[in-house]
C-alpha positions in Angstrom: -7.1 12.0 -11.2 -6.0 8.4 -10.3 -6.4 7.6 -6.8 -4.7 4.3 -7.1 -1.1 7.0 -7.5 -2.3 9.5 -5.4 -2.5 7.4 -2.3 1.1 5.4 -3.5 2.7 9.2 -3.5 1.1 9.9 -0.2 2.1 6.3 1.6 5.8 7.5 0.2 5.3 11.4 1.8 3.9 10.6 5.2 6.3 7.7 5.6 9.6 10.6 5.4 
C-alpha cells in the first residue's frame, strides 16, 4: 500500500 499514490489518485478523483 503506498500512501504517497493513493492520496495523488484521490487529489485527481475528488478534483472531477
Amino acid at each position: 500500500t503506498e500512501p504517497k499514490l493513493d492520496f495523488r489518485r484521490i487529489r485527481s478523483d475528488s478534483k472531477r
